[in-house]
Structures are given as C-alpha cells and as structure tokens.
PyMOL Python script that loads the backbone (N, CA, C, O; Angstrom):
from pymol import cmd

cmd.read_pdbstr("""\
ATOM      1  N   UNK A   1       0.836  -1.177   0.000  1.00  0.00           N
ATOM      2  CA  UNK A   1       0.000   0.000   0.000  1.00  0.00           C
ATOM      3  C   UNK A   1       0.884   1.244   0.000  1.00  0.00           C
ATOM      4  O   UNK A   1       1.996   1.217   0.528  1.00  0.00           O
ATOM      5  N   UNK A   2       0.206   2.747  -0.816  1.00  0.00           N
ATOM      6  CA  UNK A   2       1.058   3.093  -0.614  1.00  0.00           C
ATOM      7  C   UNK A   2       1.207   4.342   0.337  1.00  0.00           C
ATOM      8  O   UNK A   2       0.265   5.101   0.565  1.00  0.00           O
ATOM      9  N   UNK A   3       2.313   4.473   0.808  1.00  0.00           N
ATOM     10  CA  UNK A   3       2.746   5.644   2.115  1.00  0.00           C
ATOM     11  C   UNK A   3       1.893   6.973   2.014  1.00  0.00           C
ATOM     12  O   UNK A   3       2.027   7.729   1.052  1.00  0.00           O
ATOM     13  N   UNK A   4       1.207   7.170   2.818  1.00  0.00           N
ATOM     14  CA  UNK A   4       0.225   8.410   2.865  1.00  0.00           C
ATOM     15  C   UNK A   4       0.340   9.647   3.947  1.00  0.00           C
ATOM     16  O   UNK A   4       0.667   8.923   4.888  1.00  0.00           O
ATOM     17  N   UNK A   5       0.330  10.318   4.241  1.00  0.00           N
ATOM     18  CA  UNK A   5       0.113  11.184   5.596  1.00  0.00           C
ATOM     19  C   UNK A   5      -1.371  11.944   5.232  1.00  0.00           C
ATOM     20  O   UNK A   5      -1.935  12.247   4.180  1.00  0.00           O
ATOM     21  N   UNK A   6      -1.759  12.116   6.988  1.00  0.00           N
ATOM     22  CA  UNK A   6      -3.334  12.581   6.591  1.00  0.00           C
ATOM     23  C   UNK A   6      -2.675  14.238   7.212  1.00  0.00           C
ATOM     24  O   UNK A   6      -1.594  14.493   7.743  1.00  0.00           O
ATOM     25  N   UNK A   7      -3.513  14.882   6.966  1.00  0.00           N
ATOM     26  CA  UNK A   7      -3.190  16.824   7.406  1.00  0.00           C
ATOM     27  C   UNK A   7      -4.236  16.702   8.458  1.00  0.00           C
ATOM     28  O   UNK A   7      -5.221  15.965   8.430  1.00  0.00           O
ATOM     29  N   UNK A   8      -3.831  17.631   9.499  1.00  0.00           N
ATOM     30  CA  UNK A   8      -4.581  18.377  10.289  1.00  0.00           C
ATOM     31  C   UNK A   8      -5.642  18.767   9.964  1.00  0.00           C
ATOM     32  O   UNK A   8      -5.586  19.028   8.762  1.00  0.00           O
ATOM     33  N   UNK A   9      -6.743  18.990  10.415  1.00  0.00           N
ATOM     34  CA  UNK A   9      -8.070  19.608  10.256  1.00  0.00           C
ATOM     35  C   UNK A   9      -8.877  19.501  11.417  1.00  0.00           C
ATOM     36  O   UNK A   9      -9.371  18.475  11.885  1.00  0.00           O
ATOM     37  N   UNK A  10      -8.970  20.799  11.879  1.00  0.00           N
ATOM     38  CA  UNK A  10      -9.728  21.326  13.298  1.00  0.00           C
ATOM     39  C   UNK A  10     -10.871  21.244  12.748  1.00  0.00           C
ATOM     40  O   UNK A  10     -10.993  21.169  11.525  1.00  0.00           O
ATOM     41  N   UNK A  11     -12.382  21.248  13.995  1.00  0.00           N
ATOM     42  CA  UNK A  11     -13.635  21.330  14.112  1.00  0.00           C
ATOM     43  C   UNK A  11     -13.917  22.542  13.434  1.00  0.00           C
ATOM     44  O   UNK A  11     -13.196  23.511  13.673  1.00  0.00           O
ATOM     45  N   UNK A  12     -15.062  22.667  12.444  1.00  0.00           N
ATOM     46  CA  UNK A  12     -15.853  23.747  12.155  1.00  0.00           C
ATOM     47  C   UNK A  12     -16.750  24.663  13.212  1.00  0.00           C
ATOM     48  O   UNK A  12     -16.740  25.894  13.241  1.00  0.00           O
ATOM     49  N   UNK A  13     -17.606  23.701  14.160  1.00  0.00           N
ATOM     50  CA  UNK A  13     -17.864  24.074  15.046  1.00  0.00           C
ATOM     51  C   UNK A  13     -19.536  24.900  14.705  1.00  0.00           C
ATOM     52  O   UNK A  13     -20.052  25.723  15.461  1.00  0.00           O
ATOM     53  N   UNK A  14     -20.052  24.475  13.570  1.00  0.00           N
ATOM     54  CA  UNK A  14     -21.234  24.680  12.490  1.00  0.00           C
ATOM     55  C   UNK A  14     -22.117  23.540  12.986  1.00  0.00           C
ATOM     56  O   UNK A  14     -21.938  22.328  12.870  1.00  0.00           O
ATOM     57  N   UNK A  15     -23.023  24.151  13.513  1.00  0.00           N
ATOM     58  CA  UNK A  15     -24.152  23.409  13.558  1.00  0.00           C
ATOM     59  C   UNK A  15     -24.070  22.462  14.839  1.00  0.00           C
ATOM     60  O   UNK A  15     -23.346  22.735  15.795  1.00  0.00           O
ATOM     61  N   UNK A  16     -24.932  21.244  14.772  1.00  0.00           N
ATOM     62  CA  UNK A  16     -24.501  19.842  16.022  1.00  0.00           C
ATOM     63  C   UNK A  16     -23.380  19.211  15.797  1.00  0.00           C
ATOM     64  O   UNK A  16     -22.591  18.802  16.649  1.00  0.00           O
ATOM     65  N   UNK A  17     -23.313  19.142  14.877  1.00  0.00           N
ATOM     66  CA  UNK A  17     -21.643  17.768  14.434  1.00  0.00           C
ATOM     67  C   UNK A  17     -20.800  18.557  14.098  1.00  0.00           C
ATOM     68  O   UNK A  17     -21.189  19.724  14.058  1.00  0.00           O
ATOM     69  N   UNK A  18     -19.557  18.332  13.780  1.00  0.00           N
ATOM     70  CA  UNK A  18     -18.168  18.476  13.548  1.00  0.00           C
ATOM     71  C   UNK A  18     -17.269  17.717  13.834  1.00  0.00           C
ATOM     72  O   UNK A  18     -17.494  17.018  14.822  1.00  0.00           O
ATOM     73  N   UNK A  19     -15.942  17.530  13.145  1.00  0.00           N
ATOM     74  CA  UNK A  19     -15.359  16.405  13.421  1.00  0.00           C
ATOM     75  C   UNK A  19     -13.641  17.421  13.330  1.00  0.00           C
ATOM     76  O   UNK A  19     -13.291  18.494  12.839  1.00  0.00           O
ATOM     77  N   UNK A  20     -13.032  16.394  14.054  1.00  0.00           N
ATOM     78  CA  UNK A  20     -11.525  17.027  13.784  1.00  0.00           C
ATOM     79  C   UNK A  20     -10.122  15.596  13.271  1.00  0.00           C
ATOM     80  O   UNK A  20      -9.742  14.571  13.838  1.00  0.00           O
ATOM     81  N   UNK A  21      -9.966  15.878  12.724  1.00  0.00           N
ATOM     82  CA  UNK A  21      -8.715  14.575  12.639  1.00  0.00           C
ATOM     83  C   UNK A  21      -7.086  15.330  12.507  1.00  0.00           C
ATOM     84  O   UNK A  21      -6.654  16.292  11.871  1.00  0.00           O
ATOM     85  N   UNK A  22      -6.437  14.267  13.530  1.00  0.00           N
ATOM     86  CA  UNK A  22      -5.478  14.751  14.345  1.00  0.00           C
ATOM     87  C   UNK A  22      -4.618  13.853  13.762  1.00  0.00           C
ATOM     88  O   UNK A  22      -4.840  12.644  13.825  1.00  0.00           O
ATOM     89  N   UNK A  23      -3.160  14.551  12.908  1.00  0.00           N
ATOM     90  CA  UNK A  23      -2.528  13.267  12.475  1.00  0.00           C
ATOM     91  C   UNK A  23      -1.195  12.756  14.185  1.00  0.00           C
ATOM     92  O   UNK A  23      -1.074  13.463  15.186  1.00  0.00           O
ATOM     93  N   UNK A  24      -0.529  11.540  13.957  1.00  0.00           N
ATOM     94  CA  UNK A  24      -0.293  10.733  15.391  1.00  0.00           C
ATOM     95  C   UNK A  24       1.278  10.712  14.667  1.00  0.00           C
ATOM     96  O   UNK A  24       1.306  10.596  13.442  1.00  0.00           O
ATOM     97  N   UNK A  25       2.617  10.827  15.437  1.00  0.00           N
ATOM     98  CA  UNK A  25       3.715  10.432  15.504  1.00  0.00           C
ATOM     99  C   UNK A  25       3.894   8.772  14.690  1.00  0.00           C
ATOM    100  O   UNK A  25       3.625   7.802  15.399  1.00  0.00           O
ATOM    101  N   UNK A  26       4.229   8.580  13.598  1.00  0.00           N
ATOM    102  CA  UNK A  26       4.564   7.478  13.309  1.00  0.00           C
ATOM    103  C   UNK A  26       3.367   7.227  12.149  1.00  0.00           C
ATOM    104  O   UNK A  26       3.027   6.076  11.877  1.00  0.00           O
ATOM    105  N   UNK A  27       2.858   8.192  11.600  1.00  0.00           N
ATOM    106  CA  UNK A  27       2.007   8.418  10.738  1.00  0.00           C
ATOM    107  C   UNK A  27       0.401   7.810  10.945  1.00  0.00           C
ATOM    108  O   UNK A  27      -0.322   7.538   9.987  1.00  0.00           O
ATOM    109  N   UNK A  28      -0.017   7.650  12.423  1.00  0.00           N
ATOM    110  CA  UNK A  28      -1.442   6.910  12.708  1.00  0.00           C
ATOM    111  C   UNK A  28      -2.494   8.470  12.556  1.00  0.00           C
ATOM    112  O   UNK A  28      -1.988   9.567  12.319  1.00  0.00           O
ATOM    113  N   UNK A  29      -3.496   8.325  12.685  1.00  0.00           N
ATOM    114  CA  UNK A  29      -4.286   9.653  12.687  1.00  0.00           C
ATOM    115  C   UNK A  29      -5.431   9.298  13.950  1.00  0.00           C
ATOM    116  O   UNK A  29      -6.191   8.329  13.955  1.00  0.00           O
ATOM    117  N   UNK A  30      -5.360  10.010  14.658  1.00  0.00           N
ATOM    118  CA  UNK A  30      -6.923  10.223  15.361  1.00  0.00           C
ATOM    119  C   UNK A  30      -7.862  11.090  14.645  1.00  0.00           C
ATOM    120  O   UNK A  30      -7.483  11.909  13.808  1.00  0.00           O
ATOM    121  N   UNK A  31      -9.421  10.862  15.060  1.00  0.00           N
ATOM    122  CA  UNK A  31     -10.207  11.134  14.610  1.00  0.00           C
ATOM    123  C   UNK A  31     -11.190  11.944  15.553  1.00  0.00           C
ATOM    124  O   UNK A  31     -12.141  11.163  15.502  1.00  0.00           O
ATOM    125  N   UNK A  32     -11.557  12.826  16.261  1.00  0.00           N
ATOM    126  CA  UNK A  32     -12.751  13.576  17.282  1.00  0.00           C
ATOM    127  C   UNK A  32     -13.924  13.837  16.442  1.00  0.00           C
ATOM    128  O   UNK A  32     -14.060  14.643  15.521  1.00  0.00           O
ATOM    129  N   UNK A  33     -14.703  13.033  16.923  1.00  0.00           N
ATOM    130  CA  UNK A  33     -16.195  13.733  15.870  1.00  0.00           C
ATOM    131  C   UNK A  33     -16.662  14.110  17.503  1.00  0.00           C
ATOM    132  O   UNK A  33     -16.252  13.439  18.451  1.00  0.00           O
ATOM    133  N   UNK A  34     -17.522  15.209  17.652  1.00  0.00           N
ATOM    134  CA  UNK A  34     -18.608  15.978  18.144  1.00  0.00           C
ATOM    135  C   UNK A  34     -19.708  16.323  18.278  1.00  0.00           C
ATOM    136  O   UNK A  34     -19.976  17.193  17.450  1.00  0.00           O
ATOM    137  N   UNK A  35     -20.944  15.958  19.253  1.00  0.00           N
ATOM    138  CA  UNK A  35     -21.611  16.748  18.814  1.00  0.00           C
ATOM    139  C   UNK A  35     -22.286  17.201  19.940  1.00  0.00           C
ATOM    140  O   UNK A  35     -22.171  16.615  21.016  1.00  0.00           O
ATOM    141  N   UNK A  36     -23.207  18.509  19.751  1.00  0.00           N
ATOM    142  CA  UNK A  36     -24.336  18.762  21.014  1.00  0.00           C
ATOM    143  C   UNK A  36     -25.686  18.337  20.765  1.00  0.00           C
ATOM    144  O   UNK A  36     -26.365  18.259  19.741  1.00  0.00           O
ATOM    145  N   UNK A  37     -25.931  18.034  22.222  1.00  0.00           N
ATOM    146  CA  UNK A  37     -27.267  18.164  22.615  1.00  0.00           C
ATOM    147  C   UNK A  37     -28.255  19.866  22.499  1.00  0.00           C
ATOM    148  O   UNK A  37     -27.952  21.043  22.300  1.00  0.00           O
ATOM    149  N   UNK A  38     -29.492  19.103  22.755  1.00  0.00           N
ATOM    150  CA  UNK A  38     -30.169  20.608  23.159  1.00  0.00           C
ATOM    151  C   UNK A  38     -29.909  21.561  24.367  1.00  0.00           C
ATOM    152  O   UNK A  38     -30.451  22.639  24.609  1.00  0.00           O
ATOM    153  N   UNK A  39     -28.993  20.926  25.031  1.00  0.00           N
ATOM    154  CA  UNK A  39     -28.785  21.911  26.096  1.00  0.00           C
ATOM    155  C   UNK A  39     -27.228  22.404  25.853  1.00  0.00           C
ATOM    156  O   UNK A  39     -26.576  22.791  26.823  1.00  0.00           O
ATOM    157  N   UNK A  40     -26.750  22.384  24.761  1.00  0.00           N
ATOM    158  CA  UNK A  40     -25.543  22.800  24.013  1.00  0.00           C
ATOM    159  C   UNK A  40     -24.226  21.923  25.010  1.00  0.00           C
ATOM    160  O   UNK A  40     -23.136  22.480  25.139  1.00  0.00           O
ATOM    161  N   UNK A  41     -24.462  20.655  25.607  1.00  0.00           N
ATOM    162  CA  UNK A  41     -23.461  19.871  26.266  1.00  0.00           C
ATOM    163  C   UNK A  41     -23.225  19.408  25.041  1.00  0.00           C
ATOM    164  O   UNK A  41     -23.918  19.323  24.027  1.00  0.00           O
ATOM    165  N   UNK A  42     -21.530  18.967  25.451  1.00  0.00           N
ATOM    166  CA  UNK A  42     -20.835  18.588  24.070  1.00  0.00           C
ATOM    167  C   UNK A  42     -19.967  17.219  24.649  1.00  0.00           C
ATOM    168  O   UNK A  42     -19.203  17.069  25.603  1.00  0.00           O
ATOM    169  N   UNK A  43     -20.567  16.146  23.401  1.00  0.00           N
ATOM    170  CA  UNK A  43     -20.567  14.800  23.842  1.00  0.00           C
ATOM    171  C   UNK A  43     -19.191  14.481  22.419  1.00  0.00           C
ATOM    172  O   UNK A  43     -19.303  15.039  21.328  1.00  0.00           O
ATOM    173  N   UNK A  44     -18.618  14.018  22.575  1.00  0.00           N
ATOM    174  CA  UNK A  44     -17.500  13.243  21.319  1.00  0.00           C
ATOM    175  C   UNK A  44     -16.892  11.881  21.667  1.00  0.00           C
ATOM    176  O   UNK A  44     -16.820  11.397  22.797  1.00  0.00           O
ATOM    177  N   UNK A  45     -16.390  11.245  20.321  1.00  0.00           N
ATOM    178  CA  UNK A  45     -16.467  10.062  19.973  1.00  0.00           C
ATOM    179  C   UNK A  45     -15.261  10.142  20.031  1.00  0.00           C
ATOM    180  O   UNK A  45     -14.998  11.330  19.844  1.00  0.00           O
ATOM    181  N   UNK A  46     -13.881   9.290  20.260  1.00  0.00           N
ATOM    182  CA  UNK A  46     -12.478   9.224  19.675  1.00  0.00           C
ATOM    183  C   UNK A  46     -12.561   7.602  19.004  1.00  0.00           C
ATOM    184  O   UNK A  46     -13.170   6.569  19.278  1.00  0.00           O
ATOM    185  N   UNK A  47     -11.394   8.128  17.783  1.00  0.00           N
ATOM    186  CA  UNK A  47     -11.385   6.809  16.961  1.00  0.00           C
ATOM    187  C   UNK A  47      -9.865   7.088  16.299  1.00  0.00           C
ATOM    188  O   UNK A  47      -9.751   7.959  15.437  1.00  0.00           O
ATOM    189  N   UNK A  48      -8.548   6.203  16.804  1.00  0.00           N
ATOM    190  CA  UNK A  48      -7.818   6.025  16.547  1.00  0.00           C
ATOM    191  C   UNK A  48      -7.131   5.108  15.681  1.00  0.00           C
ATOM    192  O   UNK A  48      -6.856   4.008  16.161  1.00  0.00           O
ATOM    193  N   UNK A  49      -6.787   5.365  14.435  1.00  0.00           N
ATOM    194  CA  UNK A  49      -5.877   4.136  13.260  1.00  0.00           C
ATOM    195  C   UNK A  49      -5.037   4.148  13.627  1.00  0.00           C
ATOM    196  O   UNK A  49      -4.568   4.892  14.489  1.00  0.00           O
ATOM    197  N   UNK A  50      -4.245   2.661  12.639  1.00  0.00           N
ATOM    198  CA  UNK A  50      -2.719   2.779  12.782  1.00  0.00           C
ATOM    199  C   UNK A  50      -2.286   3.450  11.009  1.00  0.00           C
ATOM    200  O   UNK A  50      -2.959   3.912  10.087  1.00  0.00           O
ATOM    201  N   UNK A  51      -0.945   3.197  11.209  1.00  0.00           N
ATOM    202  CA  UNK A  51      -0.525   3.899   9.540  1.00  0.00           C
ATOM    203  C   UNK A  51      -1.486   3.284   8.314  1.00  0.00           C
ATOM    204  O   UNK A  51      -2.160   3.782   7.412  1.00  0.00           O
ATOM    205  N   UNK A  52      -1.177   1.913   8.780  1.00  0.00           N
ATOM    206  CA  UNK A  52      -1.338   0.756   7.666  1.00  0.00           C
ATOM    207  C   UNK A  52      -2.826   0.682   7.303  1.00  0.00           C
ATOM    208  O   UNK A  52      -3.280   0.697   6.159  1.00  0.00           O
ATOM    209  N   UNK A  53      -3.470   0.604   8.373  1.00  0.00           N
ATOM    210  CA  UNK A  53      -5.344   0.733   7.786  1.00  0.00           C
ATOM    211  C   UNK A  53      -6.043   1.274   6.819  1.00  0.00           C
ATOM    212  O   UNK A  53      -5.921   2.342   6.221  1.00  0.00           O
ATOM    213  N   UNK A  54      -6.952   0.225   6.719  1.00  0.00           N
ATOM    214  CA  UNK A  54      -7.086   0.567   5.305  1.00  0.00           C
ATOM    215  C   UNK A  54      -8.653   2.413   4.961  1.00  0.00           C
ATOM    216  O   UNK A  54      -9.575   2.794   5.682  1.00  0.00           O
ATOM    217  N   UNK A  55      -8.357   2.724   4.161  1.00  0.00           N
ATOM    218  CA  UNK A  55      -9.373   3.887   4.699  1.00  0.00           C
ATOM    219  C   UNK A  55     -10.393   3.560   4.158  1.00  0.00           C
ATOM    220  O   UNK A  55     -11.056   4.587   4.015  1.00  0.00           O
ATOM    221  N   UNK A  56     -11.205   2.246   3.550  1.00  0.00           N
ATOM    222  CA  UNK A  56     -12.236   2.047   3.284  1.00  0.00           C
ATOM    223  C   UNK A  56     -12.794   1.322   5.203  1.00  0.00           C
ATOM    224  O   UNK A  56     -13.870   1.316   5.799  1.00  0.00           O
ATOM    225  N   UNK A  57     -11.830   0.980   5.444  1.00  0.00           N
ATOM    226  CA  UNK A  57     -11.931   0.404   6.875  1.00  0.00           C
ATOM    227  C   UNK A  57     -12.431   1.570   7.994  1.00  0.00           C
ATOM    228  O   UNK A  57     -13.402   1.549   8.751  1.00  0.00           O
ATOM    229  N   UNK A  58     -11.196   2.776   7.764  1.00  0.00           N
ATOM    230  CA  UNK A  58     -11.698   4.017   8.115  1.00  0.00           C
ATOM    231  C   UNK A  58     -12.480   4.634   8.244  1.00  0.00           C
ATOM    232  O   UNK A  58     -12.819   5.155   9.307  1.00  0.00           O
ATOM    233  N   UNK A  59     -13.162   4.788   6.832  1.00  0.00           N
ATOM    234  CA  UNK A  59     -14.794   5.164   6.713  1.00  0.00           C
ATOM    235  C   UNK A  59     -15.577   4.506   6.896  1.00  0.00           C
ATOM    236  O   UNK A  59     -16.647   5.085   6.714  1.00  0.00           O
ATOM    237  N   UNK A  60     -15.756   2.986   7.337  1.00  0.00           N
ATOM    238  CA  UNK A  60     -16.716   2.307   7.655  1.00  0.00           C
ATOM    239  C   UNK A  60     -16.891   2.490   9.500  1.00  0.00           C
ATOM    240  O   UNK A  60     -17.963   2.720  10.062  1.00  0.00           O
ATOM    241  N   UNK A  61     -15.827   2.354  10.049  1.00  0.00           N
ATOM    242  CA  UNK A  61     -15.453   2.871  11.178  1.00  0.00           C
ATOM    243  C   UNK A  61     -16.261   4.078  11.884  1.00  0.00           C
ATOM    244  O   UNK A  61     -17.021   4.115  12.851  1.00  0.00           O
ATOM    245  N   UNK A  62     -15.742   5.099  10.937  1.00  0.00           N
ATOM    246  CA  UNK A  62     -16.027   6.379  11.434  1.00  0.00           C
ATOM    247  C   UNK A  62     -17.891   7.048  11.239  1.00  0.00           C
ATOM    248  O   UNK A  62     -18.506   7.952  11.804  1.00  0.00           O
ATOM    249  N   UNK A  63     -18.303   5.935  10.039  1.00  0.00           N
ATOM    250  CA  UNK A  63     -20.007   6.307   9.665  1.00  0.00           C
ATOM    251  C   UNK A  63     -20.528   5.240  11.413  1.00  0.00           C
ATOM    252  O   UNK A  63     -21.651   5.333  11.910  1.00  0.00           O
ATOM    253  N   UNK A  64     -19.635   4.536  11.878  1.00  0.00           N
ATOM    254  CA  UNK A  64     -20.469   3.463  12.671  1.00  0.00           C
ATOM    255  C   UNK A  64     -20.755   4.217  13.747  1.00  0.00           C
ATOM    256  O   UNK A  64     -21.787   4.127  14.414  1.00  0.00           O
ATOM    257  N   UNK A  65     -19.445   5.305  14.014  1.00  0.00           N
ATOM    258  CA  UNK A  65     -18.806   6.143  15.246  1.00  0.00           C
ATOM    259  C   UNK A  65     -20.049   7.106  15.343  1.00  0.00           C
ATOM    260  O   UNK A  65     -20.794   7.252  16.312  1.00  0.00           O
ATOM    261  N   UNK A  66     -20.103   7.718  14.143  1.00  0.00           N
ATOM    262  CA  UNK A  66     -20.929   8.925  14.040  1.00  0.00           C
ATOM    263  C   UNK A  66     -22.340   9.168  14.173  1.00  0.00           C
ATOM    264  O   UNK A  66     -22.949  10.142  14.615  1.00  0.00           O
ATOM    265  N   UNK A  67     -22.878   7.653  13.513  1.00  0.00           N
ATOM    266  CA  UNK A  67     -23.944   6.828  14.139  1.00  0.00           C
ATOM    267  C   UNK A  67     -24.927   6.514  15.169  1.00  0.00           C
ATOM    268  O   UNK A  67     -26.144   6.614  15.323  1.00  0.00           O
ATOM    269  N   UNK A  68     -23.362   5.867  16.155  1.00  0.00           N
ATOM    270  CA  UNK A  68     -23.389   5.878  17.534  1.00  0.00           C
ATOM    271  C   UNK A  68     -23.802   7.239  18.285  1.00  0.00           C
ATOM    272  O   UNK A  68     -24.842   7.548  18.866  1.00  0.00           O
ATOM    273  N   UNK A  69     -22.873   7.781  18.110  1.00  0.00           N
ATOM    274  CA  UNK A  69     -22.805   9.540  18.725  1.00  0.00           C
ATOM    275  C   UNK A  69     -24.464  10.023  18.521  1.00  0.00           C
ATOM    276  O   UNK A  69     -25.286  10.496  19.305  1.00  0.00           O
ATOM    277  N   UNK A  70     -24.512   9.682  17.168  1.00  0.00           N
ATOM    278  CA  UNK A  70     -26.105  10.260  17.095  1.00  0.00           C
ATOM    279  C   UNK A  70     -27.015  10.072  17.999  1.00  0.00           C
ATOM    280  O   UNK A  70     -27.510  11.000  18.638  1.00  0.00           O
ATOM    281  N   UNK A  71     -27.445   8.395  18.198  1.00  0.00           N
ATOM    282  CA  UNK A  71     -28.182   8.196  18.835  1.00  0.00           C
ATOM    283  C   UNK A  71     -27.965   8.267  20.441  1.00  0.00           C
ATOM    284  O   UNK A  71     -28.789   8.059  21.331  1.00  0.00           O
ATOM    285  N   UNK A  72     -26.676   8.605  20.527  1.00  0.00           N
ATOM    286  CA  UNK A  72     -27.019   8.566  22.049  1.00  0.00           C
ATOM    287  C   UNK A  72     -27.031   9.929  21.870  1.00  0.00           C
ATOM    288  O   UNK A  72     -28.052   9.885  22.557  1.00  0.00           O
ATOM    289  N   UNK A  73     -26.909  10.988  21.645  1.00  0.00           N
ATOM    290  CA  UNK A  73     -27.484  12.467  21.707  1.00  0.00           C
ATOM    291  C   UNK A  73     -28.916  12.570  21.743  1.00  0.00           C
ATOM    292  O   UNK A  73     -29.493  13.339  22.513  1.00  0.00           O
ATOM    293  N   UNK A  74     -29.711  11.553  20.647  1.00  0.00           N
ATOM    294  CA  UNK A  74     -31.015  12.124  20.474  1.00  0.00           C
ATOM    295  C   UNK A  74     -31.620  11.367  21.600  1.00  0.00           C
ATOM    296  O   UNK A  74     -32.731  11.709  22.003  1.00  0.00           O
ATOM    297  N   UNK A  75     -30.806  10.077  22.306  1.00  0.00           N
ATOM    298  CA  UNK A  75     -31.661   9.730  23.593  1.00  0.00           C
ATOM    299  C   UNK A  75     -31.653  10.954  24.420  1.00  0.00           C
ATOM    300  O   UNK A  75     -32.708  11.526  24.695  1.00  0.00           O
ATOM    301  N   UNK A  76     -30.655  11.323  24.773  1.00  0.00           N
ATOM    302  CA  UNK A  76     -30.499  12.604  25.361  1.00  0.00           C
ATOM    303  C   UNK A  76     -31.254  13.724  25.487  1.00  0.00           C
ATOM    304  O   UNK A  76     -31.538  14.481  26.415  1.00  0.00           O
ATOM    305  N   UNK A  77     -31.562  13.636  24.094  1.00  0.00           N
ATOM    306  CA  UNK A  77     -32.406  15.240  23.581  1.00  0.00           C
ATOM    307  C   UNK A  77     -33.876  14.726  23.750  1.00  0.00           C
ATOM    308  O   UNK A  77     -34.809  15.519  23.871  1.00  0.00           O
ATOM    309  N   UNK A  78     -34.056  13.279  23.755  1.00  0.00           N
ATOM    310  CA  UNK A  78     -35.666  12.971  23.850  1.00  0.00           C
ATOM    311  C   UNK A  78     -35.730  12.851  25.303  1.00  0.00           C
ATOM    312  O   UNK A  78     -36.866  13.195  25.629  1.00  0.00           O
ATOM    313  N   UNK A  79     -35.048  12.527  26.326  1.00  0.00           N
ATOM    314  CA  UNK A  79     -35.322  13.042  27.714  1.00  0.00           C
ATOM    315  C   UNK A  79     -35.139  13.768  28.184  1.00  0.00           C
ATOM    316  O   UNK A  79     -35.471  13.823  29.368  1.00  0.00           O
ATOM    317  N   UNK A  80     -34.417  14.917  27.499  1.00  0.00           N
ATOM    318  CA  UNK A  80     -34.555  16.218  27.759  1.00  0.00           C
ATOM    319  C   UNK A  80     -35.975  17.057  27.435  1.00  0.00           C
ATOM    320  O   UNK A  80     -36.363  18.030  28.082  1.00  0.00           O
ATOM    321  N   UNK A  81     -36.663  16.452  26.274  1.00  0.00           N
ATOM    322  CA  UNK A  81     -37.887  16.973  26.183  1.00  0.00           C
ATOM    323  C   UNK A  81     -38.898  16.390  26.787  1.00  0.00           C
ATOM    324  O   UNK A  81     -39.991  16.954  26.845  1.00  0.00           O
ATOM    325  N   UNK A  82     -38.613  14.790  27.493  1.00  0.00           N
ATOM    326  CA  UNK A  82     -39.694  14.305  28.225  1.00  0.00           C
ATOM    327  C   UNK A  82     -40.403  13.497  27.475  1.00  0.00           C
ATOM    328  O   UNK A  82     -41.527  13.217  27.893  1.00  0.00           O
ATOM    329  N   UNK A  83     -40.013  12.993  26.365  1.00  0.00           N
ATOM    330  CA  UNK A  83     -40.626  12.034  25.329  1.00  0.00           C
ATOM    331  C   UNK A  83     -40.221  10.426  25.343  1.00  0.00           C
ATOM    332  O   UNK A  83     -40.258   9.448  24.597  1.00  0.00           O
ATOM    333  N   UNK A  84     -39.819  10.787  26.652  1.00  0.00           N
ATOM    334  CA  UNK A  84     -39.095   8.771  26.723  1.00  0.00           C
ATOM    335  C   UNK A  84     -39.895   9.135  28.141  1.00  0.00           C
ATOM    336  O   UNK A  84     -40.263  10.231  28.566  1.00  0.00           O
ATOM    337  N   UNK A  85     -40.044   7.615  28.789  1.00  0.00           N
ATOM    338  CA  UNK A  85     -40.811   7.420  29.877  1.00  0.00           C
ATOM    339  C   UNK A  85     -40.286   6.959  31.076  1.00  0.00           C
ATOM    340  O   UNK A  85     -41.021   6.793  32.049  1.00  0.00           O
TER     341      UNK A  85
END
""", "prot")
cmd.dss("prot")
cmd.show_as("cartoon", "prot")
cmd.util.cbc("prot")
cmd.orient("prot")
C-alpha cells in the first residue's frame, strides 16, 4: 500500500456535528467527531488508526462512530424533552 500522511483539520464548530482529525507520531491519525445536545453539552467520539489501515476500513469505522454519537445524543435530547418514559 502506498505511504500516505493525513493533514490536520480542526472542528468547524457549524451546527450539532463536527469532526476534527489529528494526524499521530509514526504516521497513525486520530479522529474527534462531536456533537451537542439541546442543552448545548458537548458529547465526542475518539477513533484512533494505525498507519497501515485501510481507509475504506476508516470510513466504515467512522459512519459506525458517528452513528453511535447520534443516537445517544437524540436519547439525550428525547429526555430532555420528556418524550421517553
């Protein structure tokens, strides 16, 4: 495969979601996705590769991550409005 480096890229900070990916010593990258609730608390996901991974692996990864994050926000946001029992 061949040798890649990923770049820096900070949170937008637009809207509920945003994500940041952090490249790692030895060419691995972390990943911070973000997001808020309705009471603007801010909940995030970490998801760390190594060099070698593959980025179809990556993106399957990171849609599962983001996913996740979702739904536990909107549990959040639905007992915050009182719509769970």
């Amino acid at each position: 495969m061949a040798k890649r480096s990923f770049t820096r890229k900070l949170p937008a900070h637009r809207g509920t979601f945003s994500y940041a990916r952090i490249p790692q010593d030895g060419g691995g990258v972390t990943y911070r996705l973000f997001r808020r609730d309705m009471r603007r608390a801010l909940h995030a996901e970490l998801c760390t590769f190594h060099p070698d991974c593959d980025r179809r692996l990556i993106a399957q990864h990171l849609r599962t991550a983001r996913r996740q994050l979702r739904d536990t926000v909107d549990e959040i946001d639905l007992e915050f409005l009182g719509a769970t029992q």
